[in-house]
Backbone as a chain_set.jsonl record, in Angstrom:
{"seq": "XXXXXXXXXXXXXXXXXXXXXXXXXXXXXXXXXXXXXXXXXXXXXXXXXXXXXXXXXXXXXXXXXXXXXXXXXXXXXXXXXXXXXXXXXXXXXXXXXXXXXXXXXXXXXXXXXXXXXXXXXXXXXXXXXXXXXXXXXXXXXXXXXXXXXXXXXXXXXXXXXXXXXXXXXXXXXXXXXXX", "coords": {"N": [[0.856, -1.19, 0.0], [0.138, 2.214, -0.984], [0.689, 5.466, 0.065], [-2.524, 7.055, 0.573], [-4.662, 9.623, -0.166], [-7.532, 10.045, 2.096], [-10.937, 11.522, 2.757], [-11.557, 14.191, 4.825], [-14.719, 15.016, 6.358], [-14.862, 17.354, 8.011], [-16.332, 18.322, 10.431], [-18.234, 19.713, 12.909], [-17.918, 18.397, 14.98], [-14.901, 17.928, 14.56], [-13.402, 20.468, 13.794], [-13.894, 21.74, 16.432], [-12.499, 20.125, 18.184], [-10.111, 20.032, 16.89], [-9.169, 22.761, 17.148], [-8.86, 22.988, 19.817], [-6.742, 20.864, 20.524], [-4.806, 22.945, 19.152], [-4.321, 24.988, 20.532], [-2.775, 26.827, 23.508], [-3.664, 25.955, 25.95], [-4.071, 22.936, 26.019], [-3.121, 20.177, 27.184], [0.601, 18.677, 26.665], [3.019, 16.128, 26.776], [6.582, 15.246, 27.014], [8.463, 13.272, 25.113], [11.498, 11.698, 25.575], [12.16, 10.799, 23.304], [11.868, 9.275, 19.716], [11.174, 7.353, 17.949], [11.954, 4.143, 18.516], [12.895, 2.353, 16.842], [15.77, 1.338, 14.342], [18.926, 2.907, 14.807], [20.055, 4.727, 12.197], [21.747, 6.234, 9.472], [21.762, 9.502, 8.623], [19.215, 9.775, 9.644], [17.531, 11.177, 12.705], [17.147, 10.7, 16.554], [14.997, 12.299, 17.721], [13.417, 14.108, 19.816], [10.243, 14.811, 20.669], [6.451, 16.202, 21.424], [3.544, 14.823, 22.964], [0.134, 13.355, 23.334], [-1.475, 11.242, 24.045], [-4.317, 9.796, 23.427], [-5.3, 7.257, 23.493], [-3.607, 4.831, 24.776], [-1.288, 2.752, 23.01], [-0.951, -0.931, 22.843], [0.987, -2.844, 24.363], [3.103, -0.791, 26.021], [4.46, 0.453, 28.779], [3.301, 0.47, 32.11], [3.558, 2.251, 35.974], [2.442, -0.361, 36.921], [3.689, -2.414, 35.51], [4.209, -3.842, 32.141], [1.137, -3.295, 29.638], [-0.518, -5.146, 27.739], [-2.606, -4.611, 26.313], [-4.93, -1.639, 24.538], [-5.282, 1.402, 26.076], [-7.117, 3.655, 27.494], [-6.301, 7.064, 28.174], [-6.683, 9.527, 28.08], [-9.081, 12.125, 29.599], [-10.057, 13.099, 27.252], [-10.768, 11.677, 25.13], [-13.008, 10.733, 24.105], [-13.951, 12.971, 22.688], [-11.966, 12.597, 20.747], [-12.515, 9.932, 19.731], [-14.747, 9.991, 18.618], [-14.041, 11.851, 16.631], [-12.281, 10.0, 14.785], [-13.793, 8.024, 14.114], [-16.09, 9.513, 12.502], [-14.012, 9.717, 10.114], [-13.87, 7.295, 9.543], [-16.105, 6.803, 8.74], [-16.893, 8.571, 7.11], [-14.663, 7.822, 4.577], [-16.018, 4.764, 4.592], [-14.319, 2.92, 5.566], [-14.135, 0.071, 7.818], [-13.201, -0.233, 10.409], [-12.114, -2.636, 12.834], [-11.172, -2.566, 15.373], [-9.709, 0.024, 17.413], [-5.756, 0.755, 17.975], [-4.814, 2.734, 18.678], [-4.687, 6.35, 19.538], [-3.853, 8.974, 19.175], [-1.982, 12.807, 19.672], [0.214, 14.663, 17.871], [3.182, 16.847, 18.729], [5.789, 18.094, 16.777], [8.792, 20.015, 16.416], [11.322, 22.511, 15.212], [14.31, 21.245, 14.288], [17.78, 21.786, 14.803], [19.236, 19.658, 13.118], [18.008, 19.476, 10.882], [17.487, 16.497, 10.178], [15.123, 13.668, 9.519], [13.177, 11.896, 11.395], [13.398, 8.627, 13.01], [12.953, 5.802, 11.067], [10.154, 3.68, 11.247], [7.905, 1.022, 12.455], [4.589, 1.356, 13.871], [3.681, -0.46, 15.464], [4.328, -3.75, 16.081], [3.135, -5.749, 15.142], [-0.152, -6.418, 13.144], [-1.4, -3.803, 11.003], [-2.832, -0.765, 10.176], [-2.361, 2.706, 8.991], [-3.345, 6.28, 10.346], [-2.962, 9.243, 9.043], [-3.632, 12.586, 10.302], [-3.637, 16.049, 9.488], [-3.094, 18.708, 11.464], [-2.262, 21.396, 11.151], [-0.278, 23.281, 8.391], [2.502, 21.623, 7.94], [5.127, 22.485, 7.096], [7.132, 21.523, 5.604], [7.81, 19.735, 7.01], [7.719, 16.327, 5.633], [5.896, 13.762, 5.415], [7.279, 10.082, 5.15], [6.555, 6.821, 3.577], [7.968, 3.72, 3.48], [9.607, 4.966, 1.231], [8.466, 6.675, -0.355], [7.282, 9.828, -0.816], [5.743, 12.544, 0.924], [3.97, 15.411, 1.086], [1.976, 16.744, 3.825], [-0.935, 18.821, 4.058], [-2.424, 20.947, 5.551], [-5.314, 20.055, 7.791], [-5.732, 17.865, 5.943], [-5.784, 14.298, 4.878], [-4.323, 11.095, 5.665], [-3.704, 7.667, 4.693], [-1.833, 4.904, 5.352], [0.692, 1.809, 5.738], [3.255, 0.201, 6.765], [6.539, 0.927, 6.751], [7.769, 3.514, 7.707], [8.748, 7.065, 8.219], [9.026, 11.236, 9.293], [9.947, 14.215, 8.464], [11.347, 16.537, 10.779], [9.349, 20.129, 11.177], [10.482, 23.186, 8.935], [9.805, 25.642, 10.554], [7.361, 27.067, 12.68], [5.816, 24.763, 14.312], [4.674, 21.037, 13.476], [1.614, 19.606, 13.807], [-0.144, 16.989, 14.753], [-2.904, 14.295, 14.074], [-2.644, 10.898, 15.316], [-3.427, 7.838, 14.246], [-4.055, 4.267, 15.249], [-5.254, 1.195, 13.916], [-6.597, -1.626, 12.874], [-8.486, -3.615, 10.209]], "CA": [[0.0, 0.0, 0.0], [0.835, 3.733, -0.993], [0.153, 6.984, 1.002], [-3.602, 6.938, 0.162], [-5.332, 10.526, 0.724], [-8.976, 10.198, 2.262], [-11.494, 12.648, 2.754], [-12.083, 14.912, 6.077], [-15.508, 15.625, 6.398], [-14.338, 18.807, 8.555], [-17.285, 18.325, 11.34], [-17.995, 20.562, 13.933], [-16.462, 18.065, 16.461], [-13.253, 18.318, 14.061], [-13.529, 21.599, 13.745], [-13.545, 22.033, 17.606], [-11.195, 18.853, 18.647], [-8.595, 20.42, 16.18], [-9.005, 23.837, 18.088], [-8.664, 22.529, 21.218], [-5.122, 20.611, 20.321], [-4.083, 23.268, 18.416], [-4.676, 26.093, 21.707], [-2.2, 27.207, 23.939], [-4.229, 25.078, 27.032], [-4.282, 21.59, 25.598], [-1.708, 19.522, 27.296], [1.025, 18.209, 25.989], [4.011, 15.378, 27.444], [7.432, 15.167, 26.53], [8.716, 11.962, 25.129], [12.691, 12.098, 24.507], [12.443, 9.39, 22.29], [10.836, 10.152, 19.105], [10.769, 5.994, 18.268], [12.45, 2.86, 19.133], [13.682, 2.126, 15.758], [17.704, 1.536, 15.117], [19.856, 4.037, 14.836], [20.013, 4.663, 10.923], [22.452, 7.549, 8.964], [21.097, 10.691, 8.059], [18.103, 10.157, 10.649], [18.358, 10.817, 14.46], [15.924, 10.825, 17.292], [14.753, 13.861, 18.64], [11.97, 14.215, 21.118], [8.712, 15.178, 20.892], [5.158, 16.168, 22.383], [2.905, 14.078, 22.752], [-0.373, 13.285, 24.231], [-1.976, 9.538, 23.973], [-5.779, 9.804, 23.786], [-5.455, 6.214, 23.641], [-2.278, 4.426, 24.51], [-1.385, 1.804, 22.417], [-0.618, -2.136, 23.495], [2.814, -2.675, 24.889], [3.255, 0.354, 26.7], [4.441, 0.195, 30.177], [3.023, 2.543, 33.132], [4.189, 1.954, 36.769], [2.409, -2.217, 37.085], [4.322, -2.755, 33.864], [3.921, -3.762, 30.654], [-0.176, -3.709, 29.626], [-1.181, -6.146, 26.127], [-3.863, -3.568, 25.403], [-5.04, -0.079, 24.918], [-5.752, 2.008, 27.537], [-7.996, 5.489, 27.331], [-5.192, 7.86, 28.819], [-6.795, 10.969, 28.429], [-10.147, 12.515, 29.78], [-10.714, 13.905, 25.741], [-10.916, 10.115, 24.599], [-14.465, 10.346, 23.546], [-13.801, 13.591, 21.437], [-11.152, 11.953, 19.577], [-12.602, 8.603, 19.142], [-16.281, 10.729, 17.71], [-13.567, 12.22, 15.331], [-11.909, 8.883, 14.302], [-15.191, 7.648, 13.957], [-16.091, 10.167, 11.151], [-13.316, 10.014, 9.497], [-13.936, 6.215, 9.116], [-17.52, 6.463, 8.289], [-16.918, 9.143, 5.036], [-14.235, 6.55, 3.875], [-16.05, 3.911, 4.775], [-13.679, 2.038, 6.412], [-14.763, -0.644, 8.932], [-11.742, -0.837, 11.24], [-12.404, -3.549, 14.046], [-10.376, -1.835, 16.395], [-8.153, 1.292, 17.19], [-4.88, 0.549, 18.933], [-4.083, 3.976, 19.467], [-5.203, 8.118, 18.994], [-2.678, 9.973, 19.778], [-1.797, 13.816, 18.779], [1.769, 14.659, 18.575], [3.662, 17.795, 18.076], [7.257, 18.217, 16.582], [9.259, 21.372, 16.648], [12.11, 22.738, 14.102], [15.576, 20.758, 15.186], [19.272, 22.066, 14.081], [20.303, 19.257, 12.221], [16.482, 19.039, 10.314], [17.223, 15.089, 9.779], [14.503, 12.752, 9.646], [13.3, 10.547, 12.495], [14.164, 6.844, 12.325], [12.508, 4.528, 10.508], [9.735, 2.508, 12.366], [6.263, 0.746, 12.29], [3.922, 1.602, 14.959], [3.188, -1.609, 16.005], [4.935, -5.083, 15.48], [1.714, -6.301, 14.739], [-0.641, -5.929, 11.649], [-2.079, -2.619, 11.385], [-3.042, 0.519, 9.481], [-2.43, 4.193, 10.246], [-4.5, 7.455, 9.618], [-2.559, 10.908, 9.971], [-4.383, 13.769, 10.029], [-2.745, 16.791, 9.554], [-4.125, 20.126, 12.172], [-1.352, 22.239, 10.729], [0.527, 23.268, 7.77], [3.58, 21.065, 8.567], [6.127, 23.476, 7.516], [8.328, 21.192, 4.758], [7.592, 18.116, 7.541], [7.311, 15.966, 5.048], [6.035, 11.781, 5.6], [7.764, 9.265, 3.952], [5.9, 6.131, 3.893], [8.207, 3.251, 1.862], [10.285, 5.855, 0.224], [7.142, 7.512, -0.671], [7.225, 11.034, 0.492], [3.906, 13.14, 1.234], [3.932, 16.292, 2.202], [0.23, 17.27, 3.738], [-1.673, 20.432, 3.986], [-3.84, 21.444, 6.682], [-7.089, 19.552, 7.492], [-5.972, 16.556, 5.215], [-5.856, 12.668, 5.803], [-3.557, 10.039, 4.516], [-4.235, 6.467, 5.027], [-0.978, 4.284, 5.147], [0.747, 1.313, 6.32], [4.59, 0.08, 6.129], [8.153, 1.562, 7.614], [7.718, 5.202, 7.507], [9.456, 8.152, 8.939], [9.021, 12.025, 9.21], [10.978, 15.394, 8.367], [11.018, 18.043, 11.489], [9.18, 21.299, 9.927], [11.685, 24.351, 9.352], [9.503, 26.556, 11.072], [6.891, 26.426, 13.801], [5.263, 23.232, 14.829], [3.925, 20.083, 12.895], [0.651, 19.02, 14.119], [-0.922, 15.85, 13.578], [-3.281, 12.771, 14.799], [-1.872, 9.303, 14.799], [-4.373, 6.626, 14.585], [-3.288, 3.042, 14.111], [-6.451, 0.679, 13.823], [-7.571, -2.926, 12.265], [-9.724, -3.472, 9.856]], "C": [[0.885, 1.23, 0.0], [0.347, 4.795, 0.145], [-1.636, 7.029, -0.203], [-4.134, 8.157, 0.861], [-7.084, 10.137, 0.955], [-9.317, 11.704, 2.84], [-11.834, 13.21, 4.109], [-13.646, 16.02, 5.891], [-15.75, 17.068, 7.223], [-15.59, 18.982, 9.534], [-17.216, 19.372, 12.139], [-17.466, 19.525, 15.259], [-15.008, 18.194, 15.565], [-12.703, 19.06, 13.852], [-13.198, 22.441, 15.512], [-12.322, 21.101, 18.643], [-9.994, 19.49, 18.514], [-8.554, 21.745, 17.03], [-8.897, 23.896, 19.442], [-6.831, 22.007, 21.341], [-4.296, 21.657, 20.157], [-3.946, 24.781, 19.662], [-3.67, 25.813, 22.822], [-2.332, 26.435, 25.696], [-4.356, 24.024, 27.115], [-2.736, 21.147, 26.325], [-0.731, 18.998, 26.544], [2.023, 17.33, 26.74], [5.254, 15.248, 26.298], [7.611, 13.738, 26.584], [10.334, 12.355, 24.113], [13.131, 11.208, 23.663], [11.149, 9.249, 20.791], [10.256, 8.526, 18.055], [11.56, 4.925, 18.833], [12.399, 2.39, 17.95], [15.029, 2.22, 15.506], [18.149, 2.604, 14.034], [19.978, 3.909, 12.82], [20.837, 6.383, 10.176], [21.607, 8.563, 8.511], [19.737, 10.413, 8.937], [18.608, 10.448, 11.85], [16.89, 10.686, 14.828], [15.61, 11.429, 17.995], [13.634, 13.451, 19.145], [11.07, 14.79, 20.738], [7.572, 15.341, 21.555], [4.185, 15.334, 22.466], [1.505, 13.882, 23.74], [-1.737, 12.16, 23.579], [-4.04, 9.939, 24.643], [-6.329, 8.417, 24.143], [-4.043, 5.498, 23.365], [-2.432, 3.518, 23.92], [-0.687, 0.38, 23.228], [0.592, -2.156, 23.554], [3.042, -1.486, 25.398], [3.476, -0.44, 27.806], [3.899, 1.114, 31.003], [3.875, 1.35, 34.569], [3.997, 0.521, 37.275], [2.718, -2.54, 36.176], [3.94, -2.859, 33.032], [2.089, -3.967, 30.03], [-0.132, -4.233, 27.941], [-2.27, -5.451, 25.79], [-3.607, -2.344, 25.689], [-5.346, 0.131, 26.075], [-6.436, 3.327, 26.866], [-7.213, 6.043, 28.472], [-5.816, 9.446, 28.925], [-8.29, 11.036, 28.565], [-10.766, 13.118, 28.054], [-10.872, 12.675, 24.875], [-12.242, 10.328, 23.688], [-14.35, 11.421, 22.221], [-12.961, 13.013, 20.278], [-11.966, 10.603, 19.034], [-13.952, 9.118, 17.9], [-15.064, 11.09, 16.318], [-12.682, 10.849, 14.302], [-12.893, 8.221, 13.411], [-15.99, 8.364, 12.763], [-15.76, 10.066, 10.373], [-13.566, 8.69, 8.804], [-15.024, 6.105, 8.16], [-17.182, 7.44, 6.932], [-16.009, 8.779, 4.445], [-14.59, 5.336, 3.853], [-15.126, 2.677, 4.987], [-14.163, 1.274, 7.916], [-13.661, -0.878, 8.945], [-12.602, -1.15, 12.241], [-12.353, -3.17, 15.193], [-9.706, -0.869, 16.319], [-7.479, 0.688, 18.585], [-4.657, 1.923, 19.43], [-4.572, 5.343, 18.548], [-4.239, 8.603, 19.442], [-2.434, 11.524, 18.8], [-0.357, 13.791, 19.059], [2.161, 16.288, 17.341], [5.111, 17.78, 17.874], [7.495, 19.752, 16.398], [10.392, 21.456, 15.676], [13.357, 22.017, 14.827], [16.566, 21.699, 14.356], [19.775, 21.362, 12.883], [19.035, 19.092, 11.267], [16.451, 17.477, 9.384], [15.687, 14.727, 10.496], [14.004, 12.157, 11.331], [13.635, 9.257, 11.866], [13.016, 6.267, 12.001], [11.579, 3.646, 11.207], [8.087, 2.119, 11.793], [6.115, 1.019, 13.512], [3.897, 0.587, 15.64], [4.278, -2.532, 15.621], [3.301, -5.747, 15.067], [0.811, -5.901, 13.364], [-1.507, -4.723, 12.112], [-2.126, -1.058, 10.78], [-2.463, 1.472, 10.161], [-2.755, 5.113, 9.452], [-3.514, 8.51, 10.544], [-2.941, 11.997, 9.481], [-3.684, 15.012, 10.418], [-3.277, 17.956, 10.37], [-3.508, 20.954, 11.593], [-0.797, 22.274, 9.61], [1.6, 22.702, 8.107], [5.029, 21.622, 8.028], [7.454, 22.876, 6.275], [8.244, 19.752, 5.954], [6.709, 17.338, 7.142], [7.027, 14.201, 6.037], [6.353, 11.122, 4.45], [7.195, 7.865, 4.935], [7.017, 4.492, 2.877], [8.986, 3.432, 1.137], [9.385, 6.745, -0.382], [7.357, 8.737, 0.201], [6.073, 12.001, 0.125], [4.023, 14.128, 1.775], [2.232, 16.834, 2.214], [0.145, 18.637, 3.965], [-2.773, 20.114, 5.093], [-4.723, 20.543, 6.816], [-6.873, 18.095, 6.386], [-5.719, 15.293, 6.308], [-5.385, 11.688, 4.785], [-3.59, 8.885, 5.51], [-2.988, 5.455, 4.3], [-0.564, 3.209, 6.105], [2.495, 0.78, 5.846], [5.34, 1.254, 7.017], [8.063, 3.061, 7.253], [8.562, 5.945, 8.511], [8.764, 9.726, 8.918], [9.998, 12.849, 9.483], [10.365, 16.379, 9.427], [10.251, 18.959, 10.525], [9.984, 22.252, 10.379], [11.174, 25.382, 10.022], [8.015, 26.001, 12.17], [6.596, 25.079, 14.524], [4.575, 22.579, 13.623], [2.945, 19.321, 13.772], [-0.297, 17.734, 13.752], [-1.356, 15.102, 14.636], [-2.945, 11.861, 14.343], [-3.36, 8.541, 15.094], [-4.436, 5.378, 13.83], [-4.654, 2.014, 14.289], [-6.577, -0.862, 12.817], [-8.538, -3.276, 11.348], [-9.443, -5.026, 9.058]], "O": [[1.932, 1.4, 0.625], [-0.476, 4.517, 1.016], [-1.693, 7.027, -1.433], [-4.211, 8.163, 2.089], [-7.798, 9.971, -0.034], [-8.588, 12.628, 3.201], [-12.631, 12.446, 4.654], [-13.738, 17.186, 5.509], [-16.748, 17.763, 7.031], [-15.992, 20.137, 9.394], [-16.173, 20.026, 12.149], [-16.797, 19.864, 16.235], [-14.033, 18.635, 16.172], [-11.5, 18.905, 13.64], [-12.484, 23.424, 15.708], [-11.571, 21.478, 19.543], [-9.094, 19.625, 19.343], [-7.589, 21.691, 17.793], [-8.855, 24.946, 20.083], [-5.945, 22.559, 21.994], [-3.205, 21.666, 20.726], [-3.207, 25.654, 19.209], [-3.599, 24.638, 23.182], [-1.387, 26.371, 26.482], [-4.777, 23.64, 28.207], [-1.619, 21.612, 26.096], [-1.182, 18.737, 25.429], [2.02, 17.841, 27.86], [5.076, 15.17, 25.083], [7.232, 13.002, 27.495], [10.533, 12.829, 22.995], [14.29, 10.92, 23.364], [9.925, 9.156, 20.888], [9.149, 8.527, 17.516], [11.746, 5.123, 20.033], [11.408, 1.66, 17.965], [15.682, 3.005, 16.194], [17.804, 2.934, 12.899], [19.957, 2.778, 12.334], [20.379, 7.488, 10.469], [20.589, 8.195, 7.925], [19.006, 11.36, 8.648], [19.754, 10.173, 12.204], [15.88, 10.601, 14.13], [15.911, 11.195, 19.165], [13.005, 12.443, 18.824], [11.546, 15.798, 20.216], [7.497, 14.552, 22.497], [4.001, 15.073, 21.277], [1.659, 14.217, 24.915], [-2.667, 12.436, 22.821], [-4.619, 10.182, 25.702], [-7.353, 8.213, 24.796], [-3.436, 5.475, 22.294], [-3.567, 3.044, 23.957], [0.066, 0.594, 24.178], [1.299, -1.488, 22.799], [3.419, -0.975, 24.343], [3.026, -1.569, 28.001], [3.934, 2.328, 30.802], [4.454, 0.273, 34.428], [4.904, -0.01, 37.915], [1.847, -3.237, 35.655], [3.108, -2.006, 32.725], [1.823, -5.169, 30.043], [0.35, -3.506, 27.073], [-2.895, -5.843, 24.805], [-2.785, -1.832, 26.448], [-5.631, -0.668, 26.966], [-6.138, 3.806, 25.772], [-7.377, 5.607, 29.612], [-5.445, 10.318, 29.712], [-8.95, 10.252, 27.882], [-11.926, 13.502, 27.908], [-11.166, 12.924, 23.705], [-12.242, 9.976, 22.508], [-14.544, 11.066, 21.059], [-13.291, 13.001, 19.092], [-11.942, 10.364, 17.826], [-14.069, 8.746, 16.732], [-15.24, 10.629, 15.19], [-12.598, 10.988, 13.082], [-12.764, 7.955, 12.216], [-16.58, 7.577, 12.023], [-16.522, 10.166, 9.412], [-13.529, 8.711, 7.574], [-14.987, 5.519, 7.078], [-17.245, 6.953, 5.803], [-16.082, 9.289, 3.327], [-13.851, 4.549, 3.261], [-15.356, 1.566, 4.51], [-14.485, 1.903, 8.924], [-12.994, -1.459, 8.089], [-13.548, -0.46, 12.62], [-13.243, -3.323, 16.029], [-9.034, -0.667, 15.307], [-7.984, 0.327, 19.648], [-4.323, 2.133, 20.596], [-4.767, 5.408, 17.334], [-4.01, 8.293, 20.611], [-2.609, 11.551, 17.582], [0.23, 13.231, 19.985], [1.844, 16.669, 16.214], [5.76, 17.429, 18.86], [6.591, 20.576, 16.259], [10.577, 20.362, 15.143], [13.418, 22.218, 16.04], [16.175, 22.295, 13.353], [20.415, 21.849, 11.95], [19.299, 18.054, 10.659], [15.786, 17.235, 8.377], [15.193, 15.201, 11.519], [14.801, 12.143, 12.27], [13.989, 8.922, 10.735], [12.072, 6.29, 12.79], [12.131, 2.75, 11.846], [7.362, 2.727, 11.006], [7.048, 1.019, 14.315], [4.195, 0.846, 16.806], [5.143, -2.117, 14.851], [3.355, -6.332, 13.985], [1.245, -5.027, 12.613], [-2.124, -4.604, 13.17], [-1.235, -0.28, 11.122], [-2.098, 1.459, 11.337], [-2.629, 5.088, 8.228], [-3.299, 8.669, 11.745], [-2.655, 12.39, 8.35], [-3.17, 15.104, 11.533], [-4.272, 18.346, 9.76], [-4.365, 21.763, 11.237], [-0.553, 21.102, 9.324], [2.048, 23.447, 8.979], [6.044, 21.173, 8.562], [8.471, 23.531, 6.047], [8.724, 18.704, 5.523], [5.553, 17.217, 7.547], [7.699, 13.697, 6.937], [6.015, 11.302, 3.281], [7.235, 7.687, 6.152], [6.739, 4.29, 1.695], [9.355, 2.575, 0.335], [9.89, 7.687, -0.993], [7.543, 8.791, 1.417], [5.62, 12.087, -1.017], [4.201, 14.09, 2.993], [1.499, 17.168, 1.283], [1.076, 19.438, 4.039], [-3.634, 19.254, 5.283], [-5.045, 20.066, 5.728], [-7.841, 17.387, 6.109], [-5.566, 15.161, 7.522], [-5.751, 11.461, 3.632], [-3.532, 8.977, 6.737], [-2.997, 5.191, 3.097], [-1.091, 3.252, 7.217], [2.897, 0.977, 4.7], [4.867, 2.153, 7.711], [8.511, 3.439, 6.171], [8.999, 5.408, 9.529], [7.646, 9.596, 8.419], [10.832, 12.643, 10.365], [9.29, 16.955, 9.263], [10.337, 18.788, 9.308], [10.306, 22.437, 11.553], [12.004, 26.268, 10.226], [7.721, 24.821, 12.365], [7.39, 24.546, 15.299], [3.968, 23.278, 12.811], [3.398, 18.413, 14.47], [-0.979, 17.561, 12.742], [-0.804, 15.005, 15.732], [-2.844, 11.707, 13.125], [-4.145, 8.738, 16.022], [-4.669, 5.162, 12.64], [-5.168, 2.422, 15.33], [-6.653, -0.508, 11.64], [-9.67, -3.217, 11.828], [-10.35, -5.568, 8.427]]}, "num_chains": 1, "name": "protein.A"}
C-alpha cells in the first residue's frame, strides 16, 4: 500500500477537537524518544510532544507492561467521535483502534529525519491527520514522500518516517487501527 489521501468531512467536532489541540491550554508530554527504531544515517531521534488519547498495546506505566489499549486521556471520547467520522466518510470498517494519539514536533538544528519505524509489530493501518501546515515536515511512507496540507488525511501502512518542519510546529493525529 501507498500513502492513500482520504477525505475529512471537517465536522464541527473536528472543527472544535482540532481547536482545542491546536490552543495554547491543551496539554502536551514530553517523550525524549521520538521511536524505538535503530539508529540509521542521516536520521536521528529527537523528542517530541505528545499526548496519547489512547495508549497503544505494549506500553508500560508503573504495574508494567499492559497487552492492550488504555484510554489515557479525559478527551478520549472527542477523539474517538472524530476517528469515527473520518472512518464512516471513507467507509472504512476498522475492528479496532490501537491507538489516537496527537503529537507535536518542533524545528531541530540538524532538520534530519526521524528513524525509521512501524507503529506496532503487529498488523495494522495508520490514519494521519494533519491540524497544521507542517512546515516542509514531510512523511515518507516506503520511500514515498507526502507532504500534507492542513485539514488533510492520509491512510498508510509500512516503515515510515518524518521530516522536522523548518519553522513552527507540525501538528498531527496518529491513529493506528484494524480493519
Amino acid at each position: 500500500m501507498t500513502i492513500i489521501k482520504l477525505d475529512n468531512p471537517i465536522t464541527d467536532t473536528y472543527k472544535e477537537f482540532k481547536s482545542f489541540v491546536s490552543s495554547p491550554d491543551f496539554p502536551w508530554f514530553w517523550e525524549s524518544s521520538s521511536t524505538y527504531g535503530e539508529e540509521r544515517e542521516g536520521h536521528n531521534d529527537h523528542g517530541y510532544y505528545t499526548h496519547a488519547f489512547l495508549k497503544k498495546p505494549g506500553q508500560s506505566d508503573l504495574r508494567g507492561v499492559k497487552w492492550f489499549s488504555q484510554a489515557t486521556s479525559s478527551y478520549i471520547d472527542h477523539a474517538h467521535q472524530v476517528a469515527f467520522e473520518i472512518f464512516e466518510q471513507n467507509n472504512i470498517d476498522a475492528q479496532v483502534i490501537y491507538r489516537i494519539s496527537a503529537n507535536c514536533e518542533h524545528p531541530t538544528q540538524d532538520g534530519l529525519p526521524d528513524l525509521p519505524h512501524y507503529d506496532h509489530s503487529f498488523p495494522h493501518e495508520n490514519i494521519l491527520i494533519y491540524l497544521n501546515d507542517p512546515h516542509e515536515g514531510y512523511t515518507v511512507v516506503e520511500e514515498e514522500k507526502y507532504l500534507g496540507k492542513e485539514d488533510e488525511v492520509i491512510l498508510f501502512n509500512g516503515l515510515h518516517y518524518n521530516f522536522p518542519p523548518i519553522k513552527d510546529r507540525r501538528l498531527v493525529i496518529v491513529i493506528t487501527f484494524l480493519r
